[in-house]
Backbone as JSON Lines, residues from 0, in Angstrom:
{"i":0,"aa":"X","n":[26.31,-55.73,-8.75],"ca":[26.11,-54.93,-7.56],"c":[25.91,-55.87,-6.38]}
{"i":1,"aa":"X","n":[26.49,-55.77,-5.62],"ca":[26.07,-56.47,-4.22],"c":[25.21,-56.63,-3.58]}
{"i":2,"aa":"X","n":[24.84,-57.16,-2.44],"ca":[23.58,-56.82,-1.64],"c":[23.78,-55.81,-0.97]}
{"i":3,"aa":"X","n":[24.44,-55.72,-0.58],"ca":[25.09,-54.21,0.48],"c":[24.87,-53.24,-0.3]}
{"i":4,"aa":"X","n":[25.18,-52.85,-1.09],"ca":[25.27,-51.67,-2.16],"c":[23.77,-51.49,-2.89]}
{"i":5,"aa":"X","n":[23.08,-52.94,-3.08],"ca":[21.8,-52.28,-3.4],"c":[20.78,-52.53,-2.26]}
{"i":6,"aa":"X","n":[21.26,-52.81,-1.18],"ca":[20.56,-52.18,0.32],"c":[20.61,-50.6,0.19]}
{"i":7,"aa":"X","n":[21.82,-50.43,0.52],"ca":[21.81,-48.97,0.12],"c":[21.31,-47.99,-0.77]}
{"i":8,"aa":"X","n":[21.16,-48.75,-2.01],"ca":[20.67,-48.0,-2.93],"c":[19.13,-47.83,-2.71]}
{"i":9,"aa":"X","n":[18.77,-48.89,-2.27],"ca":[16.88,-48.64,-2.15],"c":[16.91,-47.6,-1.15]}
{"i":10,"aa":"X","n":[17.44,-47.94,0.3],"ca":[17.26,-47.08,1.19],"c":[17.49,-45.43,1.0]}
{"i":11,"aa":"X","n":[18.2,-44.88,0.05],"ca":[18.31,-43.93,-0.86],"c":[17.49,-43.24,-1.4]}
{"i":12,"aa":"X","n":[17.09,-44.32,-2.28],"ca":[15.44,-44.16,-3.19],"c":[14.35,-43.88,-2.51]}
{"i":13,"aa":"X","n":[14.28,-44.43,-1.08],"ca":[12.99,-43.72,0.43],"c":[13.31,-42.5,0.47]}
{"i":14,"aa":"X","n":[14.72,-42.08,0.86],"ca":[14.79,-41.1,1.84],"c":[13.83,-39.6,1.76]}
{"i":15,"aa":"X","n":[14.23,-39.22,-0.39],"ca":[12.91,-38.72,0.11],"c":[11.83,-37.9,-0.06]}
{"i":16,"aa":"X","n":[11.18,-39.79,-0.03],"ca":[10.11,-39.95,0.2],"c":[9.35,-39.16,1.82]}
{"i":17,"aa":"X","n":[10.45,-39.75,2.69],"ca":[10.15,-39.03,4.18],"c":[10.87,-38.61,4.97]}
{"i":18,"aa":"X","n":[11.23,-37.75,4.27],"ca":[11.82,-36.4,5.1],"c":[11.01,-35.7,5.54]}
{"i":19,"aa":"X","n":[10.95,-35.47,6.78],"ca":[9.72,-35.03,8.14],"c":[10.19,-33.74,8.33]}
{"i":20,"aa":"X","n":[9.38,-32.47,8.32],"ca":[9.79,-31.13,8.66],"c":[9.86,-31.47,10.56]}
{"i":21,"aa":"X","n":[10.7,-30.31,11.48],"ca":[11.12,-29.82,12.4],"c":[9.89,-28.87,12.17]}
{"i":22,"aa":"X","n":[9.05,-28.28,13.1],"ca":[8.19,-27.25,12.5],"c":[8.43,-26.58,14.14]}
{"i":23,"aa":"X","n":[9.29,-27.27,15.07],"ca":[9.51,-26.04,16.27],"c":[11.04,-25.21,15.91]}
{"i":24,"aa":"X","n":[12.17,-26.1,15.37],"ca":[13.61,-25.55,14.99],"c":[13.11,-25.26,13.56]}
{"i":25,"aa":"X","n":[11.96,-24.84,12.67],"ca":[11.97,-24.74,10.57],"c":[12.73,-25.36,10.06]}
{"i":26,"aa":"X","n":[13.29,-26.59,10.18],"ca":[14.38,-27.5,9.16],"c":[13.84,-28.74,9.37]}
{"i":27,"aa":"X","n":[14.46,-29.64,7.85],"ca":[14.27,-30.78,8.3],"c":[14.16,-31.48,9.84]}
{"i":28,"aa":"X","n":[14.11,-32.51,9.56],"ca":[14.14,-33.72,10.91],"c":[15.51,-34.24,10.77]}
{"i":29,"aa":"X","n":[16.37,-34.51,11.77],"ca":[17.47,-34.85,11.54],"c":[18.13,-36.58,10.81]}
{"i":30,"aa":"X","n":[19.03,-36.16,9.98],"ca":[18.96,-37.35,8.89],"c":[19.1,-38.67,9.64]}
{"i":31,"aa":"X","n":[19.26,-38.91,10.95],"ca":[19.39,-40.65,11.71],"c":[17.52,-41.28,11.37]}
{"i":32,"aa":"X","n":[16.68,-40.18,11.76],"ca":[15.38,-40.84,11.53],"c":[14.85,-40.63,10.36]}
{"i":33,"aa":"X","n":[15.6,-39.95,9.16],"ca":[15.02,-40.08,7.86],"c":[15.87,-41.01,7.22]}
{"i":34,"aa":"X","n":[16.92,-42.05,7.61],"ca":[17.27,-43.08,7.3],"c":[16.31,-44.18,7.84]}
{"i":35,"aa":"X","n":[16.17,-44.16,9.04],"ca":[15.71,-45.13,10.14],"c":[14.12,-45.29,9.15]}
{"i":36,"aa":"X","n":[13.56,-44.61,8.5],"ca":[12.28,-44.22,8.46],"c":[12.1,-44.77,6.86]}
{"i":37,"aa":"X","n":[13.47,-44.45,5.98],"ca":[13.47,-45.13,4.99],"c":[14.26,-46.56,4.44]}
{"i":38,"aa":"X","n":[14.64,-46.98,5.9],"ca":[15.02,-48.63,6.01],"c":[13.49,-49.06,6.28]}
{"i":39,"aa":"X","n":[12.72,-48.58,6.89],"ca":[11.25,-49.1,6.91],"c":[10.61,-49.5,5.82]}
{"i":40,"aa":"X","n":[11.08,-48.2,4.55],"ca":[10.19,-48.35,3.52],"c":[10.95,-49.54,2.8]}
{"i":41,"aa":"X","n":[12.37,-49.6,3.07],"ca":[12.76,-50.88,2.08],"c":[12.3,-51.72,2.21]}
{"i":42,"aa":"X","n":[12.48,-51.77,3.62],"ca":[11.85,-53.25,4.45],"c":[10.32,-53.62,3.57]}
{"i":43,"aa":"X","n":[9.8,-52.86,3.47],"ca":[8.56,-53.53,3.34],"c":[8.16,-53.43,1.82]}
{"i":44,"aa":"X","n":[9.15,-52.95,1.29],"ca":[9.27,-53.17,-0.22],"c":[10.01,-54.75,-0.58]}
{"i":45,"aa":"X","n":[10.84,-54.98,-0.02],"ca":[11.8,-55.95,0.12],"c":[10.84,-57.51,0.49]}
{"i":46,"aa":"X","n":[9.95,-57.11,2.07],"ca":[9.32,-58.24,2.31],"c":[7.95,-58.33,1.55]}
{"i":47,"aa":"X","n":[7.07,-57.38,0.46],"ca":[6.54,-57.57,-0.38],"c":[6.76,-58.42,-1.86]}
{"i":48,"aa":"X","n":[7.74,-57.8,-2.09],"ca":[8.79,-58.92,-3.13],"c":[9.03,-60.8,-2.78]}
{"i":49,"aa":"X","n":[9.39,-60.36,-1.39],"ca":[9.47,-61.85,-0.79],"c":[8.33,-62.82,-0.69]}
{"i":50,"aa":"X","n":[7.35,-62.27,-0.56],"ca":[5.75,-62.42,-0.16],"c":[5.39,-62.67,-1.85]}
{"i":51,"aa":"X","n":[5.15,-61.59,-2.65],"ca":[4.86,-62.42,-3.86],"c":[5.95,-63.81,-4.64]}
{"i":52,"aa":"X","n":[6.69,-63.61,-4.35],"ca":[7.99,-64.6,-4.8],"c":[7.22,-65.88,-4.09]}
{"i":53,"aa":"X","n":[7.3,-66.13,-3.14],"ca":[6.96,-66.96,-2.18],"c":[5.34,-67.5,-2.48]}
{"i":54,"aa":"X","n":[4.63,-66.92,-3.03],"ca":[3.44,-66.98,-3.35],"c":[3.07,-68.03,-4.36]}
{"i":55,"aa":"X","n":[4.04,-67.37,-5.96],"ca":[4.06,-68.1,-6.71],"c":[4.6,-69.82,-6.99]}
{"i":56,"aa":"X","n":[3.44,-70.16,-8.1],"ca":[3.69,-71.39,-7.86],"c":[4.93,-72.37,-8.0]}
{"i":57,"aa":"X","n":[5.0,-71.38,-9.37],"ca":[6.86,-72.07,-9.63],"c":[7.7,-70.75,-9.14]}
{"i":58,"aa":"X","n":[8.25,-71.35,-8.48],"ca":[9.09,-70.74,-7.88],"c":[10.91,-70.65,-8.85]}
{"i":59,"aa":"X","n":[10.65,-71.72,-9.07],"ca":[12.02,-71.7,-9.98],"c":[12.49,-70.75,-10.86]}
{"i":60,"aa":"X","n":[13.39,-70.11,-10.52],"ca":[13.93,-68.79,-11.69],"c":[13.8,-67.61,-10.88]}
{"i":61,"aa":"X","n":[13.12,-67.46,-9.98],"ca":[13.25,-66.01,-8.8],"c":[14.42,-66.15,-7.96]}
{"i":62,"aa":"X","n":[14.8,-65.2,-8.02],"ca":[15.81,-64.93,-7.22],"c":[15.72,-64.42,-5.58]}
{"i":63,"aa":"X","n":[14.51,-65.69,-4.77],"ca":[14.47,-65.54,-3.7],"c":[15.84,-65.36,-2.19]}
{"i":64,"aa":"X","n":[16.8,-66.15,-2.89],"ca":[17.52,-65.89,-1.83],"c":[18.46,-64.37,-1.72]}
{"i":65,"aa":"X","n":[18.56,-63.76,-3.21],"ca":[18.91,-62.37,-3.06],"c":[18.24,-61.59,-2.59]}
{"i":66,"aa":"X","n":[16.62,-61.84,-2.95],"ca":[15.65,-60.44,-1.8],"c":[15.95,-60.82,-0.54]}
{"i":67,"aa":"X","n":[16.2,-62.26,0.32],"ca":[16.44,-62.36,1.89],"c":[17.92,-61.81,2.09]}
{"i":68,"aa":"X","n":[18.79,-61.79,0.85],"ca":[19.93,-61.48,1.3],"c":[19.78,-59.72,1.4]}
{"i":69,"aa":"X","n":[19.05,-59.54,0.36],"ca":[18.99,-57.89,0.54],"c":[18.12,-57.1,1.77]}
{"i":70,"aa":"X","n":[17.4,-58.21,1.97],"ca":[16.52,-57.94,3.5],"c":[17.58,-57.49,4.52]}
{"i":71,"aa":"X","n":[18.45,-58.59,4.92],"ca":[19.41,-58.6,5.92],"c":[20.41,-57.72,5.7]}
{"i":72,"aa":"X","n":[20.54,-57.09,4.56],"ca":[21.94,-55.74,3.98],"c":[21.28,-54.81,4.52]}
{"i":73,"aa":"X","n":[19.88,-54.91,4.56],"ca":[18.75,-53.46,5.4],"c":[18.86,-53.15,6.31]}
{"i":74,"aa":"X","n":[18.74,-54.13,6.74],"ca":[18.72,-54.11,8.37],"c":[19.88,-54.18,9.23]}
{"i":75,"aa":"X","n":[20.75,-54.36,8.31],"ca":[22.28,-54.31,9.31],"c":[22.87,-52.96,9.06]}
{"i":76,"aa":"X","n":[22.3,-52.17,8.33],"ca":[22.51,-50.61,7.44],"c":[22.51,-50.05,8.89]}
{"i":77,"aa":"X","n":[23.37,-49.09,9.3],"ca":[23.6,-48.11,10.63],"c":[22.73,-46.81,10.45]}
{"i":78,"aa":"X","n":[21.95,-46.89,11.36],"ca":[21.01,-45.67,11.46],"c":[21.47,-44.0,12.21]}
């Protein structure tokens, strides 16, 4: 799987999580900010991963440069 594709896929796995009711129109919130809202949650799933990776002592055998690559598949994702 790519980074692109499992950018996508996490951001997926948020959405939902936060899907925000409309409570003046009764419908959802429209889907640009329940993407926008669950690139957040990757994000900080993504830079948690990075953060413990980074932590540990041996580092050798993590696959740090795929979580930065999957960071940057996040964030270039169109809202």
């Amino acid at each position: 799987m790519s980074h692109e594709e499992k950018a996508k896929e996490l951001v997926e796995r948020f959405k939902p999580l936060v899907t925000i009711w409309d409570c003046y129109n009764d419908s959802p919130q429209d889907e640009k900010y329940i993407i926008e809202d669950a690139k957040k949650c990757a994000l900080i799933a993504v830079n948690l991963a990075i953060e413990a990776i980074e932590d540990c002592s041996v580092v050798a055998g993590f696959p740090l440069d795929d979580y930065k690559n999957l960071k940057t598949e996040i964030e270039k994702l169109n809202t």
